[in-house]
N, CA, C and O of each residue as an XYZ file, in Angstrom:
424
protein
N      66.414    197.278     58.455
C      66.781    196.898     59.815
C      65.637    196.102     60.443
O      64.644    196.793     60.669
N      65.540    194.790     60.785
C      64.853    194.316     61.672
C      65.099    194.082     62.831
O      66.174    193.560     63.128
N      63.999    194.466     63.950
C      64.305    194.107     65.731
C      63.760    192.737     66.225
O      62.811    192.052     65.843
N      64.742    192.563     67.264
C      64.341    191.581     67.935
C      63.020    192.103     68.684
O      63.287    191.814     69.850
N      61.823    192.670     68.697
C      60.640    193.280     68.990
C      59.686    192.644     68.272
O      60.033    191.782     67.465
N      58.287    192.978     68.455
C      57.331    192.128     67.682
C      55.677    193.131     68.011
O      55.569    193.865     68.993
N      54.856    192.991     67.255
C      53.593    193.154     67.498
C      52.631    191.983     67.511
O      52.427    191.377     66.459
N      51.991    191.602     68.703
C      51.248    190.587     68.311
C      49.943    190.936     68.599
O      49.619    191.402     69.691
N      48.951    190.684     67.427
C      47.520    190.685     67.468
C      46.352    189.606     68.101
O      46.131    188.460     67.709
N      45.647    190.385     69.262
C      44.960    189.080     69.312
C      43.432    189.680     69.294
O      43.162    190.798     69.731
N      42.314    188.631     68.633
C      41.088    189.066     68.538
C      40.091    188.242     69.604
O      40.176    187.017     69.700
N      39.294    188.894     70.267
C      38.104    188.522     71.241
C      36.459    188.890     71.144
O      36.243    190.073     70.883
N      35.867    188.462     71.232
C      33.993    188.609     70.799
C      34.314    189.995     72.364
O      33.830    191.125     72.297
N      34.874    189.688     73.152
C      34.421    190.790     74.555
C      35.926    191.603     74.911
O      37.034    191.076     75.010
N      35.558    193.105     75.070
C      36.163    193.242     74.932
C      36.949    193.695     76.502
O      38.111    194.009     76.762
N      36.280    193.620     76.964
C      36.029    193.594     78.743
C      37.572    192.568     79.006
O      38.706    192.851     79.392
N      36.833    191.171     78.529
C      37.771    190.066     78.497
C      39.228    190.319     77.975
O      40.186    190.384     78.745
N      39.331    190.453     76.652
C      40.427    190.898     75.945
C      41.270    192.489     77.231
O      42.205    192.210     77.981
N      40.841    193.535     77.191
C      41.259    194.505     78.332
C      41.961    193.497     79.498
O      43.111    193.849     79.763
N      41.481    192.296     80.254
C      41.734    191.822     81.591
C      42.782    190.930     80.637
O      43.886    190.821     81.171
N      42.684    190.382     79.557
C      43.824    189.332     79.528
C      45.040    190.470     78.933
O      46.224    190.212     79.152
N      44.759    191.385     78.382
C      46.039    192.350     78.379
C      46.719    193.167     79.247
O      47.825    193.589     78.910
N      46.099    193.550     80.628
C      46.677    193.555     81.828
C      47.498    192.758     82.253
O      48.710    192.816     82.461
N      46.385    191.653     82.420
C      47.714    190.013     82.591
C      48.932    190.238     82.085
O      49.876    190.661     82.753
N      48.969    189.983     80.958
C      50.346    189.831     79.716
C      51.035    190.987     80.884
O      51.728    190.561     81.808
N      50.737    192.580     80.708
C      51.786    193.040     80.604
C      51.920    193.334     82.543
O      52.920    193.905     82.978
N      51.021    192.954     83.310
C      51.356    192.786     84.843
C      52.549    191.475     84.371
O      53.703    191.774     84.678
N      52.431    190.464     83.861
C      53.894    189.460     83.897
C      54.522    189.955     83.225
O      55.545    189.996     83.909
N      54.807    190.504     82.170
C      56.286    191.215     81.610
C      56.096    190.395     80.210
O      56.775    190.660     79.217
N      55.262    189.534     80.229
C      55.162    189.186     78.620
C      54.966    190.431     77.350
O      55.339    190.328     76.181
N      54.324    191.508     77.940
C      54.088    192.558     76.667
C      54.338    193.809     77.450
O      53.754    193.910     78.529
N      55.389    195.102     76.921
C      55.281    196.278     77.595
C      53.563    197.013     77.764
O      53.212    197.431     78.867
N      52.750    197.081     76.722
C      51.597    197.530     76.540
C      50.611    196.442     75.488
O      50.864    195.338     75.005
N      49.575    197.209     75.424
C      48.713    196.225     74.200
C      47.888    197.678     74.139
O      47.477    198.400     75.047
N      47.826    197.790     72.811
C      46.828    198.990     71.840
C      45.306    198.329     71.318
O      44.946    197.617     70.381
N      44.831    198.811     72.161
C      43.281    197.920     72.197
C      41.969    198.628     71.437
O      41.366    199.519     72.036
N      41.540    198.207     70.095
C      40.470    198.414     69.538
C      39.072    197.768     69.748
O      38.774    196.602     69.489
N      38.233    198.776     70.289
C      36.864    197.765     71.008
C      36.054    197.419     69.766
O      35.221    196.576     70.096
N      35.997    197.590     69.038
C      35.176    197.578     68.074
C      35.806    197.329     66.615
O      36.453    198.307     66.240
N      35.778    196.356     65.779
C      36.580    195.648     65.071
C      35.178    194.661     64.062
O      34.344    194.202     64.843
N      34.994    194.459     63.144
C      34.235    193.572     62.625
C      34.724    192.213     61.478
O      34.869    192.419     60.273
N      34.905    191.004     62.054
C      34.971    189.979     61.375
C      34.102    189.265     60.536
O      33.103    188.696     60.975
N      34.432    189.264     59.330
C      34.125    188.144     58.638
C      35.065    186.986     58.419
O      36.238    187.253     58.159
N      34.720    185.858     58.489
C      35.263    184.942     58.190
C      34.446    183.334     58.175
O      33.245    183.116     58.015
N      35.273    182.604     58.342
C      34.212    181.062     58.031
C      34.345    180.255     58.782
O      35.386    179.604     58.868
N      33.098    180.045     59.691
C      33.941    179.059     60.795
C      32.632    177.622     60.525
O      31.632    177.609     59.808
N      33.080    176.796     61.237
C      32.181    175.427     60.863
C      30.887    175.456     59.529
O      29.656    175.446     59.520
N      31.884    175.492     58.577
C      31.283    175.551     57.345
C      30.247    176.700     56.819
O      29.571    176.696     55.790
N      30.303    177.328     57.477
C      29.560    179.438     57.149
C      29.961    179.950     57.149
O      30.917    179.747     57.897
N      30.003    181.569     56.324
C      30.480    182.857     56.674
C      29.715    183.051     57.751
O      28.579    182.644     57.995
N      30.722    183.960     58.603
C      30.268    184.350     59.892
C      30.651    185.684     60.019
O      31.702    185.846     59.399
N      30.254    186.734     60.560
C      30.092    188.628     60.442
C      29.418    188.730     61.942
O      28.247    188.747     62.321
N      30.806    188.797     62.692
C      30.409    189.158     64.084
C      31.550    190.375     64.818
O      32.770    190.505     64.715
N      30.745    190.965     65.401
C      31.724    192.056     65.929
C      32.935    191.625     67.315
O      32.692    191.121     68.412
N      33.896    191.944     66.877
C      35.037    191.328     67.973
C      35.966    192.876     68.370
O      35.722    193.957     67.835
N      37.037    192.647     69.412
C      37.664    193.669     69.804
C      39.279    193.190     69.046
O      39.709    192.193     68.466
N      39.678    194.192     69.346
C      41.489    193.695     69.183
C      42.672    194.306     69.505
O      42.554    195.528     69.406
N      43.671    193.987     69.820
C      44.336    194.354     70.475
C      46.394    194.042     69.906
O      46.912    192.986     69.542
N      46.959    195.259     70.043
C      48.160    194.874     69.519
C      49.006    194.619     70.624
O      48.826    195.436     71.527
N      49.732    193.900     70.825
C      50.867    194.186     72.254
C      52.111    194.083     71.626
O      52.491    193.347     70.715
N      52.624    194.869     72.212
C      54.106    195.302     71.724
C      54.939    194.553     72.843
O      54.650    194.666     74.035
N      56.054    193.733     72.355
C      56.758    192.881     73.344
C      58.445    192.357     72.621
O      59.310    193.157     72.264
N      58.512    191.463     72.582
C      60.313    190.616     72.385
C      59.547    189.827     71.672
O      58.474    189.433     72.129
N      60.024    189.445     70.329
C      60.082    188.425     69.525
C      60.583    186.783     70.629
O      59.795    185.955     70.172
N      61.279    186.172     71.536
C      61.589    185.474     72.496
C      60.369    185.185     73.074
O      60.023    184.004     73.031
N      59.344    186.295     73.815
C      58.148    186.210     74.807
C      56.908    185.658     73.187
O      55.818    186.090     73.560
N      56.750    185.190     72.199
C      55.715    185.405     71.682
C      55.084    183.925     72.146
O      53.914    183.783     72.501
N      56.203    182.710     72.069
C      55.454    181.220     72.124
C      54.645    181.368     73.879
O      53.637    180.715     74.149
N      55.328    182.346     74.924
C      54.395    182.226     76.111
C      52.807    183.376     75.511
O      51.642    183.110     75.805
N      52.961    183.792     75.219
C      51.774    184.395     75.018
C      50.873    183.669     74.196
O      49.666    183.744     74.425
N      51.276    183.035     73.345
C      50.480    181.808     72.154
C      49.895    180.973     73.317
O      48.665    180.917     73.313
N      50.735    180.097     74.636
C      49.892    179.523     75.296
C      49.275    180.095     76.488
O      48.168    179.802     76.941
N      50.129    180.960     76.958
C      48.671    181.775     77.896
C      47.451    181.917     76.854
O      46.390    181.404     77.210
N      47.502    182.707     75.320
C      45.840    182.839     75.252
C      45.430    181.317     74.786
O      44.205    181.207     74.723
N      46.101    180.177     74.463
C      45.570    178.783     74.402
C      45.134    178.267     75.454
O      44.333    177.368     75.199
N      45.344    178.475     76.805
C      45.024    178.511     77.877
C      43.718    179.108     78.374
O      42.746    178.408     78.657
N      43.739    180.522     78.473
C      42.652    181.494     78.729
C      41.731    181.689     78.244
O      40.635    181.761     78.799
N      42.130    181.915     76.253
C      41.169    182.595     75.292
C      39.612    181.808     75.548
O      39.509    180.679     76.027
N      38.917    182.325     75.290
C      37.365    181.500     75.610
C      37.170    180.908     74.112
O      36.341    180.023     73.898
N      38.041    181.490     73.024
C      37.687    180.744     71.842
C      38.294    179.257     71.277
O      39.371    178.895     71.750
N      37.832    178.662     70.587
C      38.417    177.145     69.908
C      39.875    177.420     69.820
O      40.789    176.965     70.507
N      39.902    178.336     68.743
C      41.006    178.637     68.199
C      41.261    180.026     67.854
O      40.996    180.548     66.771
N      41.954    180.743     69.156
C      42.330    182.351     68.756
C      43.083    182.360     68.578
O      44.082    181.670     68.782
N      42.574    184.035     67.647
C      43.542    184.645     66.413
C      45.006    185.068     67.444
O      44.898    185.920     68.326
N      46.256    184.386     67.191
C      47.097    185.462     67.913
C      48.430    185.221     66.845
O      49.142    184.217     66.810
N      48.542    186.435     66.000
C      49.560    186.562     65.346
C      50.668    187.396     65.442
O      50.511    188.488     65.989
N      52.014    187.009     64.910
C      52.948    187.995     65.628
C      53.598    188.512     64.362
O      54.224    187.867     63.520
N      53.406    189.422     64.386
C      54.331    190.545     62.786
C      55.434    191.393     63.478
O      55.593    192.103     64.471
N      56.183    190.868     62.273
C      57.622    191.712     62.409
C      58.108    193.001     62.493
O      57.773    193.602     61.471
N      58.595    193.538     63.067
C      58.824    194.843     63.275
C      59.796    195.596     62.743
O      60.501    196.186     63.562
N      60.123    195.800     61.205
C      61.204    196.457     60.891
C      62.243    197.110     60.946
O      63.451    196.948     60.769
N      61.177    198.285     61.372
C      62.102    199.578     62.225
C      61.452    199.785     63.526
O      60.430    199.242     63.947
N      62.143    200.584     64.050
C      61.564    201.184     65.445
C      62.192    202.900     65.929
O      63.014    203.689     65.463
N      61.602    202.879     66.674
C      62.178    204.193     67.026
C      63.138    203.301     68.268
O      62.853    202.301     68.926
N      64.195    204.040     68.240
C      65.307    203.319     68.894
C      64.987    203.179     70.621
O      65.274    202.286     71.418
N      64.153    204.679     70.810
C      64.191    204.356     72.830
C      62.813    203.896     72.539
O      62.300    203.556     73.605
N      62.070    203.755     71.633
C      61.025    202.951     71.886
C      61.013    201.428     72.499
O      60.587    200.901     73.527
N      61.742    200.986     71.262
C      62.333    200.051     71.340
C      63.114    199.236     72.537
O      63.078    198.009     72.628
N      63.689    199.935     73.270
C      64.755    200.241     74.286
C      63.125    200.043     75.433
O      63.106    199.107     76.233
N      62.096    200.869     75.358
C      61.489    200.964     76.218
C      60.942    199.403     76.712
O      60.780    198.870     77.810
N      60.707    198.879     74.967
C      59.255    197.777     74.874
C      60.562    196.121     75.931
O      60.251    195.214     76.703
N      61.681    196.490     75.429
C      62.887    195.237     75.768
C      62.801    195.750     77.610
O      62.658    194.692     78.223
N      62.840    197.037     78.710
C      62.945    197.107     79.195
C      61.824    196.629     80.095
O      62.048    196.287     81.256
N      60.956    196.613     79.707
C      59.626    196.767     80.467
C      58.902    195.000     80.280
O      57.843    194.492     80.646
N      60.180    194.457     79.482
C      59.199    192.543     79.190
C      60.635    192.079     79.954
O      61.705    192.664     80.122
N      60.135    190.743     80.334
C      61.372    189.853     80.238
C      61.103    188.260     80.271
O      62.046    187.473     80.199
């Protein structure tokens, strides 16, 4: 069974920042909540180096429909070049969960 629901991940160096832009989202109805990890460690490669810096992250649970406004609010906001914001599919759900995350976005 797949839902019209979604998780989308987004990663931030602060996590202060990341906390205030996930208020945002879900004060507009773009995400019912966001599940926020302060402490998270990246590696990856950015302008030709590995790079190993500590970032925060955050899941928000929302409508598969709301994901392209959230792609440009954080293209907008994010303080980075290019942030991480990916959206994974949601298989199953618990049904009033579900019910909750559609009630609470629009």
């Amino acid at each position: 069974m797949t839902t019209d629901i979604c998780e989308v991940v987004i990663t931030a160096a602060d996590p202060e920042w990341l906390a205030g832009f996930t208020r945002r989202l879900v004060a507009d109805r773009l995400a019912a909540c966001g599940q926020q990890i302060a402490a998270i460690r990246s590696i990856y490669r950015w302008d030709g180096a590995v790079q190993d810096d500590p970032e925060a992250r955050v899941a928000l649970h929302t409508r598969v429909d709301l994901v392209e406004r959230i792609i440009e609010r954080a293209g907008a906001e994010h303080p980075y070049d290019v942030p991480c914001v990916l959206a994974l599919p949601i298989l199953a759900a618990n049904p009033a969960y579900a019910d909750w995350v559609r009630q609470e976005t629009s």
